[in-house]
N, C-alpha and C positions, 0 to 999 in steps of 0.2 A: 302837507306833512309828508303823506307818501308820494315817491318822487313816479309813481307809476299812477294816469289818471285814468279813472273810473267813468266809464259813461254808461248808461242803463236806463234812458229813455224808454224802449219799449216794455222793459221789465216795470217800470213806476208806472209806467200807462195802465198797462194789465193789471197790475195793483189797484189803481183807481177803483179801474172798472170793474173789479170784482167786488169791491167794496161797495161801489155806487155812492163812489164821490166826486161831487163836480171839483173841480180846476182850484175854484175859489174855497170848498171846502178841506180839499189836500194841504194847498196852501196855507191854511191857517193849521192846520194842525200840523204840518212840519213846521213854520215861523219863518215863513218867507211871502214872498209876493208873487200871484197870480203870475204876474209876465217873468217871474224868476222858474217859477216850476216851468212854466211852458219852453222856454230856452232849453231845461234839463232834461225833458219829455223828448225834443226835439233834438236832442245831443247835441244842442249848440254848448253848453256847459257842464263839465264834469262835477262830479259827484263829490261835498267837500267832506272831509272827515267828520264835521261836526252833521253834517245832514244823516249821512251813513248809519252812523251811534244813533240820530233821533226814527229812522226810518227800523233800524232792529232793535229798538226800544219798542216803539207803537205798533210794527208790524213786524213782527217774528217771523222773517225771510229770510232765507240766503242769498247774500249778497255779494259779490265776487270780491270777496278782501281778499288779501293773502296771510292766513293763520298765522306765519312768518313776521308778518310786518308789524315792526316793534314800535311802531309811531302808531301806527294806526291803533294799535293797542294799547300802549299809554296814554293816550286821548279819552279813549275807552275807560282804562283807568281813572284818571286821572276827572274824568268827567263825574263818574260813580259817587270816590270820594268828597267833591265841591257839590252834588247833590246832598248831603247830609242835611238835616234840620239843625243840626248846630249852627250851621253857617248863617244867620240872618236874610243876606243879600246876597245870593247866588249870583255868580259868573255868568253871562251867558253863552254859547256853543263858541261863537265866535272869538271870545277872549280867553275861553280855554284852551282852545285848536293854535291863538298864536303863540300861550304858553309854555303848552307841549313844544312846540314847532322850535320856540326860539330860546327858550329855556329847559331843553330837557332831562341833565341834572336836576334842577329846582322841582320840575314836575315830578321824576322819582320820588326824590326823599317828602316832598309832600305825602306823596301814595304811599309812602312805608310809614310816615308819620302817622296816618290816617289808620292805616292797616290797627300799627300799636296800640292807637288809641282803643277802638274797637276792640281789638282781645283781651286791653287791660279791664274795661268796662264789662268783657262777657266773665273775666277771671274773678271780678268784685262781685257779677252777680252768683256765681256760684259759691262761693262763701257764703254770701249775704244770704242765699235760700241757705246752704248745710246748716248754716247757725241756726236758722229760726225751724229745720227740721229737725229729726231724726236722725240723720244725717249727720251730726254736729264734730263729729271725726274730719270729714270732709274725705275719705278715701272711697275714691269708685268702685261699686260694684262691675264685674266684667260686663253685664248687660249696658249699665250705662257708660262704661270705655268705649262700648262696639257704639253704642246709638249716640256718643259724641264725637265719633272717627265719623261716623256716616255725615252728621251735620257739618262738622270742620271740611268734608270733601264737598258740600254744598251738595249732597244725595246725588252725585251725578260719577261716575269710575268709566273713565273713559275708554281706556285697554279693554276694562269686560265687555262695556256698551258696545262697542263696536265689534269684538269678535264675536258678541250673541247676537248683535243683529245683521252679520255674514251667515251665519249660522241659521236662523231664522228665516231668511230670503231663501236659504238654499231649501229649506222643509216645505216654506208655502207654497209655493209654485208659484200658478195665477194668482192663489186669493191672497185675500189682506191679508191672513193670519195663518200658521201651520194649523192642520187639522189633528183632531187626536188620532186618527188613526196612523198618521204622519210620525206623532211622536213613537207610537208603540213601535214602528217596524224600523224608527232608529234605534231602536232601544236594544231591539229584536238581532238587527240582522247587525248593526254598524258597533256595537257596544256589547255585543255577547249576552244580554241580558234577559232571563225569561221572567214574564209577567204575568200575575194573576192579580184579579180583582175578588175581593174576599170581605165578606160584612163583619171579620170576628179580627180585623186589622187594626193598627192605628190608623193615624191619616197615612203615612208613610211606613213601610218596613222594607229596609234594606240588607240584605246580608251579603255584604263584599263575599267573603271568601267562596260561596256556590251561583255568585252571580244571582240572587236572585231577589225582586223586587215584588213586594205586596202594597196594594193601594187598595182603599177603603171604601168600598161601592156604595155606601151609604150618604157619602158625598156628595154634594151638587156637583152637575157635570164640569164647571168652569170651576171648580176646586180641584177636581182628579187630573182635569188638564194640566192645573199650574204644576201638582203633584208630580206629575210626571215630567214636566219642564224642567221642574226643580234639578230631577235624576239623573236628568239628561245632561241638563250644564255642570251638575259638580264633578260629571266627567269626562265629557268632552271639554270643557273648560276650565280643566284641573290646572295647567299649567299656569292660567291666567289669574286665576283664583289665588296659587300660591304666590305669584310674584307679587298681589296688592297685598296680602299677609303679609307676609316677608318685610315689604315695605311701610308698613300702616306701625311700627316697631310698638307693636299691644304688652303689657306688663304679665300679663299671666296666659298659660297656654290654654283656659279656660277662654279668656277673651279672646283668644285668636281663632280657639275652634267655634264660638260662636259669631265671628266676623266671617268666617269660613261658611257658615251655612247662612249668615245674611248677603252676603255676596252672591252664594249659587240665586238664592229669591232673586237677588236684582237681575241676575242673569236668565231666571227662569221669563221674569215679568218682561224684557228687553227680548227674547227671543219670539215671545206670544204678541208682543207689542213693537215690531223694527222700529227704531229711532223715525226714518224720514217719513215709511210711512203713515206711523201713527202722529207725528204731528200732522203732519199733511192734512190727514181725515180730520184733526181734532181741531185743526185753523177753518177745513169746511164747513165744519157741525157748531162751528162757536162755544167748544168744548162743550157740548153737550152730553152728560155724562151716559146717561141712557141709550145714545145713538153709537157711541163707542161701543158698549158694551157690546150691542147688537152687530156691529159691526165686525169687533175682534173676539166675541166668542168668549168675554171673559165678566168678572165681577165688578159693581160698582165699587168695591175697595180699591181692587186694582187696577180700574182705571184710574179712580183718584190717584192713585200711587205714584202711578207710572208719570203722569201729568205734571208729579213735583219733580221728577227726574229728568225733565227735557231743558240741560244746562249745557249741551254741546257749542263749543266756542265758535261763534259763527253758526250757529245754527239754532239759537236759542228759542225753545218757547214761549210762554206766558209765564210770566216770573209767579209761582204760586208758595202759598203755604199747604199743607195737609196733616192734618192730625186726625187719630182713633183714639174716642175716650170711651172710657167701659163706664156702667152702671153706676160707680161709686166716684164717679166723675174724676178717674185719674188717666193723666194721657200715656197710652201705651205705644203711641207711635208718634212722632210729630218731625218735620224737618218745614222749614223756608226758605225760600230763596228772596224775599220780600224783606222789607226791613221789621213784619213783625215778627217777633221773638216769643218761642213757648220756655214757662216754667221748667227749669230740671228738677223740680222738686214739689210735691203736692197735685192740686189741679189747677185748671186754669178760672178765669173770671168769670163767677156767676152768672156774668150778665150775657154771655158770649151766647150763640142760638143753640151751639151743637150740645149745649145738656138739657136743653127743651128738646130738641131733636132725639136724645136715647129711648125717650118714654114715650115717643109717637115712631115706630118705627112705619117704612116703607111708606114715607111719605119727607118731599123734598121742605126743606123751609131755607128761607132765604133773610139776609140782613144787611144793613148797613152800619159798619164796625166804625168810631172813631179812638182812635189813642192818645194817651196823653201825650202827643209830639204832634199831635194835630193833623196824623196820615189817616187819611180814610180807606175803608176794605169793601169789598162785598165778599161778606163768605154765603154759602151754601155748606148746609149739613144733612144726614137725612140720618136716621135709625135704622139700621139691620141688625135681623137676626139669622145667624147663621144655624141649621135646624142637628142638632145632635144625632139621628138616625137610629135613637132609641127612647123611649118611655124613662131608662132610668138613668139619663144623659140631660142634664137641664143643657137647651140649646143656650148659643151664645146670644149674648144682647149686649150693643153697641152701636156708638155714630162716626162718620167720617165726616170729617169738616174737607172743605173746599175755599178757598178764596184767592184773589188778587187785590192790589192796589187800584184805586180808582182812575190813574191813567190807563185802565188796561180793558175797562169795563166795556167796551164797543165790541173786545174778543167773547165776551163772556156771557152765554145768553142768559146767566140768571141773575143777571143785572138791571134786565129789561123791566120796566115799570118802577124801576126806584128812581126818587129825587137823590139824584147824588152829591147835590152843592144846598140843599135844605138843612132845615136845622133838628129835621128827625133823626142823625144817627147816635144811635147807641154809643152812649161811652163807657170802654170798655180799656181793662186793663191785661197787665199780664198776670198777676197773682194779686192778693190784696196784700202780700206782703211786699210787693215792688209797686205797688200802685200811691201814686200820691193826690190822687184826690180827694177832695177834705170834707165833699158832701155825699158820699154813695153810701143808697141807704142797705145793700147788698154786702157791703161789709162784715166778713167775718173777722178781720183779723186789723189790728192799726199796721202802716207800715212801717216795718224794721229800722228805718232809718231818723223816724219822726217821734216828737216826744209828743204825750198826751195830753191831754186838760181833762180832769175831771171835775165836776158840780153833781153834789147833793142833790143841790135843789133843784136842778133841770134834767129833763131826761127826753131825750130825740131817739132815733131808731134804733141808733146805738148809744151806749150808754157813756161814751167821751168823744170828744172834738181832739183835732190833730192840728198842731201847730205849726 
């Protein structure tokens, strides 16, 4: 496809070897044969597109493409879309790359075909929940305008990403991560701003007009830190902040000012966390979320967090989901990059781990997720409480979920000890009102699209059957 050829023998060797894969194990997991990898190892063979796509699919490397090249990226595309579960009998690499190659009109309008179809399906599911909520106007609130710009951008803003993680290199010096004291004396000396730390604050208090900033000592330390990351990027990264405003065209100025301080977070979490380095550490550790933490200084939220945001093109990391459900099992934060989908409306499926997980806090639990399209997950969830810093401040209580798709699970150590092709996993939906399974005894609600059966005379765990 690209007329410039790729060769990267020593880079796929290294790869192997870090992995501790033999010859004949690479091979089967790219879909080639032993004396085909060995030729590529040994740069007798370039690197095809279709290989490329499977090698930053399974191993989230950077790979010498050129961001530029619109074949290689339509392949890419165009690969994504023919992976659908609509599709019965998938293509394989090789009949999509002559596709792209020799029809690439045809492969377009496919990928915009594809595109349509998808927004028409996420546009019907939003209906489909307003009707059966609250909701039943169907007009966004500005919180949920902001938190469906954030999913629409696939949680990834690349302009910010990269000027906070310039930013970020330039504070840490040596280490992985800026230090707080790092943040204070930019704060201090580069940004005009004087700090105090104060028990009778909010989390934050800002006063533009005397420069002056209060942060809430009652905080865990990897709070105060983000605290002041926050402060940092909504002003040295004002510029960047306002051009994704500007552009993100939000319907009320209420939604822009809050897309305006979810953005400085992203940029706060991207400065504590540099893009390359923290995939880097997080491709060593087998995203192990505890070893990040310790690593970068920060919280298990926000390492989940940050872990859904590693979408840079050509540098991608493990495709994840991450949601925060509170107490009353409603999700207050959620994006994927995975093809599973969170609820815009209510909570998510009883059956999921992370609402087992809010009532056992500071302790991991792990699962094996199937959905009704037949994609398996492993999430990880665990319960935190965040501690309120007074007697008459009930602390927070809540869980982060974590997961991927099960081609992904050899990245992911809390994967390890599940059967992932067994017939133990949990079937689990998106809501009961999107859910069409006709036997879950979990069932609060039938789903919105399906008529009932009711019987007198019988009665099962719920009290009608779904046709």
């Amino acid at each position: 496809m690209s007329k410039r050829r790729i060769f990267a023998g020593d880079k796929l060797k290294t790869l192997r070897a870090e992995r501790g894969l033999r010859q004949a194990e690479m091979a089967e997991r790219l879909g080639i044969s032993v004396s085909y990898l060995s030729q590529i190892e040994h740069d007798d063979r370039p690197l095809t597109p279709a290989l490329l796509e499977t090698l930053a699919r399974d191993f989230p490397l950077d790979w010498d493409v050129d961001e530029d090249d619109a074949a290689t990226r339509r392949f890419a595309a165009l690969r994504e879309a023919a992976a659908d579960p609509l599709f019965p009998n998938p293509l394989s690499p090789d009949q999509l790359a002559r596709i792209a190659e020799q029809q690439p009109a045809l492969a377009d309008q496919f990928v915009a075909l594809h595109q349509a179809y998808l927004h028409a399906g996420q546009r019907l599911q939003i209906v489909d929940e307003a009707l059966s909520s609250d909701n039943a106007g169907g007009s966004r609130l500005p919180w949920e305008e902001v938190r469906d710009w954030f999913h629409n951008s696939g949680n990834y803003v690349d302009i910010l990403d990269r000027a906070a993680e310039a930013l970020g290199d330039k504070l840490r010096g040596a280490q992985l991560t800026p230090a707080i004291e790092g943040l204070e004396l930019y704060l201090r000396n580069a940004l005009s701003i004087s700090l105090l730390y104060s028990h009778n604050a909010g989390l934050r208090d800002f006063d533009p007009q005397m420069g002056h900033l209060v942060i809430d000592q009652s905080q865990p330390a990897e709070s105060r830190r983000f605290q002041l990351a926050h402060q940092l990027a909504a002003m040295a990264l004002r510029d960047e902040i306002s051009q994704v405003v500007e552009g993100a065209k939000l319907r009320t100025p209420a939604s822009r000012q809050l897309l305006s301080i979810g953005l400085a977070n992203y940029a706060a979490g991207a400065i504590l966390m540099p893009y390359r380095r923290f995939r880097e550490e997080a491709r060593a550790v087998r995203h192990d979320i505890d070893r990040l933490c310790q690593a970068f200084s920060v919280s298990f939220e926000q390492a989940c967090h940050r872990l859904s945001t590693l979408q840079r093109p050509n540098a991608r990391g493990v495709p994840f989901f991450f949601c925060r459900v509170d107490m009353a099992g409603n999700i207050t934060k959620r994006h994927s990059a995975t093809r599973l989908q969170f609820a815009r409306f209510g909570g998510a499926c009883p059956l999921w781990i992370v609402h087992e997980a809010v009532a056992i806090p500071d302790r991991i639990l792990v699962q094996l997720a199937e959905t009704p399209d037949g994609v398996r997950y492993v999430s990880m969830a665990k319960g935190l409480v965040k501690p309120s810093g007074s007697y008459d401040r009930a602390p927070r209580r809540y869980a982060v979920a974590l997961g991927c798709e099960i081609d992904h699970a050899r990245e992911f150590i809390y994967a390890d000890g599940l059967d992932l092709t067994g017939r133990n996993a949990t079937q689990i939906g998106i809501s009961c009102r999107l859910c069409p399974r006709p036997d879950c005894d979990q069932r609060a609600f039938p789903p919105s699209d399906r008529e009932i059966i009711v019987d007198p005379d019988r009665r099962s765990v719920v009290p009608y059957s779904i046709q």
